[in-house]
C-alpha distance (Angstrom), angle and dihedral (degrees) to the residues before:
residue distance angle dihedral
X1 . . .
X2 3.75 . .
X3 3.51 122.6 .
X4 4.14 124.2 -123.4
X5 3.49 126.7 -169.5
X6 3.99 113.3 -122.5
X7 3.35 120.1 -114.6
X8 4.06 113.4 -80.2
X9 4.47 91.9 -34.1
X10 3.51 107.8 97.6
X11 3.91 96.3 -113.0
X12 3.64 130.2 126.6
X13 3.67 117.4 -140.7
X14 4.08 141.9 -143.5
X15 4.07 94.1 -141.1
X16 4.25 72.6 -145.8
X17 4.16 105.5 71.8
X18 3.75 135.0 172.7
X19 3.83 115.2 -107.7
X20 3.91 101.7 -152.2
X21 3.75 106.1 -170.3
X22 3.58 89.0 93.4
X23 3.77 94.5 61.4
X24 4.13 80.2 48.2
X25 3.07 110.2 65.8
X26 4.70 141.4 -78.6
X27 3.26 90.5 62.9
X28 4.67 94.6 99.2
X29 3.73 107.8 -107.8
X30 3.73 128.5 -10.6
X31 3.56 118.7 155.0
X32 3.68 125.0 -143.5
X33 3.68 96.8 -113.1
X34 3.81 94.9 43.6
X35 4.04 77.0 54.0
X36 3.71 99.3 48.1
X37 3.90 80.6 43.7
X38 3.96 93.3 54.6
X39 3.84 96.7 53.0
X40 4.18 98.5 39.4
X41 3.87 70.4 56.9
X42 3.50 96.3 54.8
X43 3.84 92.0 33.6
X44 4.19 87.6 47.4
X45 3.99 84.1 60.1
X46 3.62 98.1 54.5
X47 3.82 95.9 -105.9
X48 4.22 109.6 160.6
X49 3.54 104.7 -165.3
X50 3.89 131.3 74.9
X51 4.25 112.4 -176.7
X52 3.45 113.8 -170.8
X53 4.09 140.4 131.5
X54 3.83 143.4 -141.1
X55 3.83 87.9 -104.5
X56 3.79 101.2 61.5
X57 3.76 108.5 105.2
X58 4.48 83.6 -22.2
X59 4.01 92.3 -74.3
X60 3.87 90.8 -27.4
X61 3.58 94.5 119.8
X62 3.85 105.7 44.6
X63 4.28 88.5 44.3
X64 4.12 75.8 62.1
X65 3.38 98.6 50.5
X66 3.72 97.3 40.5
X67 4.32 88.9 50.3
X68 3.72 82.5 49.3
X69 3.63 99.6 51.3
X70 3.38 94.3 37.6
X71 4.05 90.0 58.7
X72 3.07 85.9 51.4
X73 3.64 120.6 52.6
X74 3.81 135.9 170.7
X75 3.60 114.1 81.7
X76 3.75 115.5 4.6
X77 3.98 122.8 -137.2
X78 4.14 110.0 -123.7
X79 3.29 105.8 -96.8
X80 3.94 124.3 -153.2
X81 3.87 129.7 -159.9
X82 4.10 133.8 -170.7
X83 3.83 124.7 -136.4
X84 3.74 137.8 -172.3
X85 4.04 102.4 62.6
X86 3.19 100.6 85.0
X87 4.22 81.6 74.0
X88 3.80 110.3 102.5
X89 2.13 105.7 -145.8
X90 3.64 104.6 37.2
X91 3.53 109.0 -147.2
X92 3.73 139.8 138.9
X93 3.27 96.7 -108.7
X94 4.11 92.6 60.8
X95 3.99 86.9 66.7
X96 3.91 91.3 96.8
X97 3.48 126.3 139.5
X98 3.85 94.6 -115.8
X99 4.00 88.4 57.4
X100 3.54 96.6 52.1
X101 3.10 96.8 56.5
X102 3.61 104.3 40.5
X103 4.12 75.0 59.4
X104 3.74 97.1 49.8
X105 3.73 93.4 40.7
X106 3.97 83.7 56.8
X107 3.60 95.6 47.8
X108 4.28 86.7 45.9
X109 4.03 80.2 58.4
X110 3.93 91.6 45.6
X111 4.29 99.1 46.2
X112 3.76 84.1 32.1
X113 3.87 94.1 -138.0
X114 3.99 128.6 124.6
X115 3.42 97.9 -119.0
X116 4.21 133.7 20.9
X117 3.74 109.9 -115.6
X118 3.90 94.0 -147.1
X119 3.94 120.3 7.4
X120 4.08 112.8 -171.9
X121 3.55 133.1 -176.8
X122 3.70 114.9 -102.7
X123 3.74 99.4 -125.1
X124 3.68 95.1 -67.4
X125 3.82 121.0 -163.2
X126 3.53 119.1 -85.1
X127 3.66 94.0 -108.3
X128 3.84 85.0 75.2
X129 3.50 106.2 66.1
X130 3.52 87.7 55.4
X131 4.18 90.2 55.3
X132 4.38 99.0 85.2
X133 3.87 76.6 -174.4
X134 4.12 95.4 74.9
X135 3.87 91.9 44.9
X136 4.20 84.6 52.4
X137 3.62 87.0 46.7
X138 3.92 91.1 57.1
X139 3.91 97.2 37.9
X140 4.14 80.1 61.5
X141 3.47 88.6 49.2
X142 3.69 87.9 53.9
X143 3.73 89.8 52.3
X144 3.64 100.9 56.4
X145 3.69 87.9 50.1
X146 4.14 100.5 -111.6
X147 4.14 86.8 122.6
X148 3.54 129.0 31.1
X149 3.89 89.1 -158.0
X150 3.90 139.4 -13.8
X151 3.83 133.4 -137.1
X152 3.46 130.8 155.6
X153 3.65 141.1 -119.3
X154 4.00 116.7 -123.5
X155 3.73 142.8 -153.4
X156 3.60 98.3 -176.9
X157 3.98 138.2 44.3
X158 3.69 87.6 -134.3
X159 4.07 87.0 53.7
X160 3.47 92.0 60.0
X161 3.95 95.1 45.0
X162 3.75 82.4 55.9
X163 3.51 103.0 45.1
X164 4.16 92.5 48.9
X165 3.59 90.6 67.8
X166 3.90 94.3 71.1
X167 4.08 101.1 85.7
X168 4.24 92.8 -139.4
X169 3.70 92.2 54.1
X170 4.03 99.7 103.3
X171 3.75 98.4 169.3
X172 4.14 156.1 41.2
X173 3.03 135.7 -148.9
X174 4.28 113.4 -164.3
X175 3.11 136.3 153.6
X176 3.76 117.2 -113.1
X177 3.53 138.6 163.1
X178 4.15 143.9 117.6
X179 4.14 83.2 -58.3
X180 3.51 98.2 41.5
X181 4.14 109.0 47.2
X182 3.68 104.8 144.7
X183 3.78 94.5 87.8
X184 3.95 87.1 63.8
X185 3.89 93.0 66.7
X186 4.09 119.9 54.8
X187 3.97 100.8 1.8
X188 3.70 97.1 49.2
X189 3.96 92.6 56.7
X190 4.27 85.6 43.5
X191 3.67 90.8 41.0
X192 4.55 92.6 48.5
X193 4.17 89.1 41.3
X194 4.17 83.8 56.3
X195 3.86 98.5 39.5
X196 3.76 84.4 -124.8
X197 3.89 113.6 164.0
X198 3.82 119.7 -128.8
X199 3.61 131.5 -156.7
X200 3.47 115.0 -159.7
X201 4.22 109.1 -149.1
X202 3.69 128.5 -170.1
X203 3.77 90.0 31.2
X204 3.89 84.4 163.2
X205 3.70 92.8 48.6
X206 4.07 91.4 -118.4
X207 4.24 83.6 -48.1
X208 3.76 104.3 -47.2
X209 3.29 99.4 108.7
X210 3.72 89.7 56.3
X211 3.37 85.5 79.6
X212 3.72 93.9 -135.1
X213 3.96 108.7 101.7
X214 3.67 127.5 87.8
X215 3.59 139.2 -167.5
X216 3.91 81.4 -96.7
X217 3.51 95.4 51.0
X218 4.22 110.6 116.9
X219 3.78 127.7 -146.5
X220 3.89 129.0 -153.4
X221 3.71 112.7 -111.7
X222 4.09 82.4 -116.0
X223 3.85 85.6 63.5
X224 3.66 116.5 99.2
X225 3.82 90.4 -152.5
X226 4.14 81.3 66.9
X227 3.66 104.3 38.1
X228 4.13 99.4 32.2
X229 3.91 104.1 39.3
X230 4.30 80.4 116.8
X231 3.23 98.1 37.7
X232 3.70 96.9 -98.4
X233 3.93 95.1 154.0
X234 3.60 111.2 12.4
X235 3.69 146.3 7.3
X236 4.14 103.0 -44.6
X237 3.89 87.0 -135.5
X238 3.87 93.1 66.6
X239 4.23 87.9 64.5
X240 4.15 109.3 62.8
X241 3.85 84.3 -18.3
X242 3.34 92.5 -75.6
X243 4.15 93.7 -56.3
X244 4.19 124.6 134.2
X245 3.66 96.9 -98.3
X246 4.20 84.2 -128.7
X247 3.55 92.0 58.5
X248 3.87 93.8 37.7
X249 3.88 83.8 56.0
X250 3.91 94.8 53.9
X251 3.85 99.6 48.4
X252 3.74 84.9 50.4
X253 3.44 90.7 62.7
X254 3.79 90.6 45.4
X255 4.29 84.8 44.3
X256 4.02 89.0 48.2
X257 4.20 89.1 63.7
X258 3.58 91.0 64.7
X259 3.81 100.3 50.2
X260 4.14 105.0 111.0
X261 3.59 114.5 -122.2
X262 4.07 114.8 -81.1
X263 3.70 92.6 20.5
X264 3.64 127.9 98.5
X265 3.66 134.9 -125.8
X266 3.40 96.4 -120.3
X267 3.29 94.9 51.4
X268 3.59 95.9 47.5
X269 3.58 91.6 53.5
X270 3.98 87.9 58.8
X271 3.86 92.6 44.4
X272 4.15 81.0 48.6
X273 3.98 84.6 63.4
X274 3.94 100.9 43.5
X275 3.70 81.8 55.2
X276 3.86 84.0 79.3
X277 3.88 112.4 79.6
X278 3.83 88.0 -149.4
X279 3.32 98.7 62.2
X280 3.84 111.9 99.8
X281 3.60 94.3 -175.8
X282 3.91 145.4 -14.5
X283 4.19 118.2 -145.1
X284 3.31 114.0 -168.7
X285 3.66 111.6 167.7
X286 3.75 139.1 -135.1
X287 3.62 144.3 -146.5
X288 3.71 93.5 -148.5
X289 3.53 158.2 5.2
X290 3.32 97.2 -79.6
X291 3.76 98.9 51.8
X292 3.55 97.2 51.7
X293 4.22 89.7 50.1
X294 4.14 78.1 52.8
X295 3.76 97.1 49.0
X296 3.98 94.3 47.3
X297 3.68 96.2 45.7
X298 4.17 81.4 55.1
X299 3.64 85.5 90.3
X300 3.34 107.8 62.3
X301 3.93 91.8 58.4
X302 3.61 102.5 114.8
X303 4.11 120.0 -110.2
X304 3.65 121.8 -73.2
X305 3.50 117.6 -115.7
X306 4.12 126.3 -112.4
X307 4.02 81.9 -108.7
X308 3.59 97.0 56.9
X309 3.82 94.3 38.6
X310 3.59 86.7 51.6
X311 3.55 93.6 49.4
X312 4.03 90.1 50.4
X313 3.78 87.2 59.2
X314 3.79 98.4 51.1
X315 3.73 85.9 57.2
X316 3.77 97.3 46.9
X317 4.01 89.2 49.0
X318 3.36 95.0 37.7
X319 4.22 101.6 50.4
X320 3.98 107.1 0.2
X321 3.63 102.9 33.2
X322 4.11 93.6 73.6
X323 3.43 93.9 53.8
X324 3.78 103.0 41.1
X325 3.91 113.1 11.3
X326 4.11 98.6 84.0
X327 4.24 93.1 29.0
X328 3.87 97.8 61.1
């Protein structure tokens, strides 16, 4: 894995991460120790950076990563956390000052450190980015010490053009992927003029682009790719980035013919994303040991040519691209 500095915070990066919503919760069954088991994984392979937020599993997921850590010791990973969804509801005008920190000061009590080393909005409404008075409410934050730094977590491209115009914003969070391209073409240049870090979520595309589910395959009723594939609960783009499963399925199958012998197709899909010099780091997550081994190994896979890049883009604008490109 190579290492990338992060934005203007004075962190050094693994451009691999560890996603930790899975060990959090609506993702079906994962125990705690097969969670505990995933990250010493990821931790074991000299991965640096730990996303998570206060919604995943209600705090579930940062207690395990600050047991882990703690059993641990020596150098500590950066570790980044979300707020704003615990709001209900969630509105614009819950982005106050006094409710971000009531958040942040529960998430200090849940990583048990003095002061958060990245804080992001949890995909706020729109409405926010517009509101200079949250990002002056954070840059106080910052002040007193609660957060080292503050970025914020997007739906939309045009979120993230938005949000980059406030100076104390240091990161993005997007989602990018094979599915989900449009993020590679006006923010990335915006994003590398401003030296603003981006972390590139549901690398995997909610799993499709491990290559490994079928039209057969069942979810729990826990499993957001079961109870969110309209949108029910959350943003539709956070399931299958936002793509028909059916269609997802069939430019897998076009994706899986460009996979080079030996490698697999989640992996290439993760190598895809490192291909981007913007990206600061990718997170996909895992449910277990194994997985996270997988997703560090990802990358050492050598480059991908301008053929197969090309290719990857023919099938994005060819099947994904009307579904997704103008939405997100």
């Amino acid at each position: 894995m190579k290492q990338h500095s992060f934005g203007h915070l004075p962190h050094t990066v693994t451009n691999i991460g560890f996603g930790a919503w899975q060990i959090g919760g609506a993702w079906g069954d994962v125990s705690e120790a097969d969670g505990r088991d995933a990250l010493n994984a990821a931790l074991d392979a000299g991965i640096t950076f730990i996303d998570t937020a206060d919604v995943y599993g209600d705090g579930r997921s940062e207690k395990i990563i600050a047991d882990v850590l703690a059993s641990r010791g020596g150098e500590r990973p950066m570790v980044a956390t979300k707020a704003g969804r615990r709001l209900n509801p969630h509105v614009a005008d819950g982005y106050t000052k006094a409710n971000l920190e009531g958040f942040i000061d529960r998430s200090l009590k849940n990583l048990r450190v003095d002061s958060l080393d990245l804080v992001q909005l949890h995909c706020p409404p729109t409405e926010v980015f517009y509101r200079p008075e949250v990002f002056d409410g954070l840059n106080e934050l910052q002040k007193v010490g609660k957060i080292k730094g503050y970025g914020v977590s997007v739906q939309k491209v045009e979120e993230a053009l938005k949000a980059i115009e406030y100076p104390g914003v240091v990161s993005i969070q997007i989602i990018y992927n094979i599915f989900r391209q449009r993020p590679g073409h006006l923010f990335f240049q915006e994003a590398l003029r401003k030296n603003i870090a981006i972390i590139a979520r549901v690398p995997l595309a909610s799993g499709l682009l491990s290559g490994k589910i079928t039209r057969e395959t069942k979810f729990a009723s826990d499993d957001h790719r079961n109870f969110n594939r309209q949108g029910e609960a959350f943003d539709v783009g956070e399931t299958f980035a936002g793509v028909p499963f059916d269609i997802g399925l069939q430019a897998v199958e076009e994706v899986r013919k460009l996979v080079p012998s030996g490698a697999t197709m989640a992996a290439f899909a993760l190598r895809w994303i490192l291909m981007s010099e913007a990206v600061t780091v990718a997170i996909p997550g895992a449910r277990n040991a194994e997985q996270a081994r997988a997703n560090a190994e990802a990358a050492s896979l050598a480059p991908l040519s301008r053929e197969v890049m090309e290719a990857t883009r023919e099938i994005y604008e060819r099947l994904v691209a009307p579904y997704v490109h103008q939405r997100w």
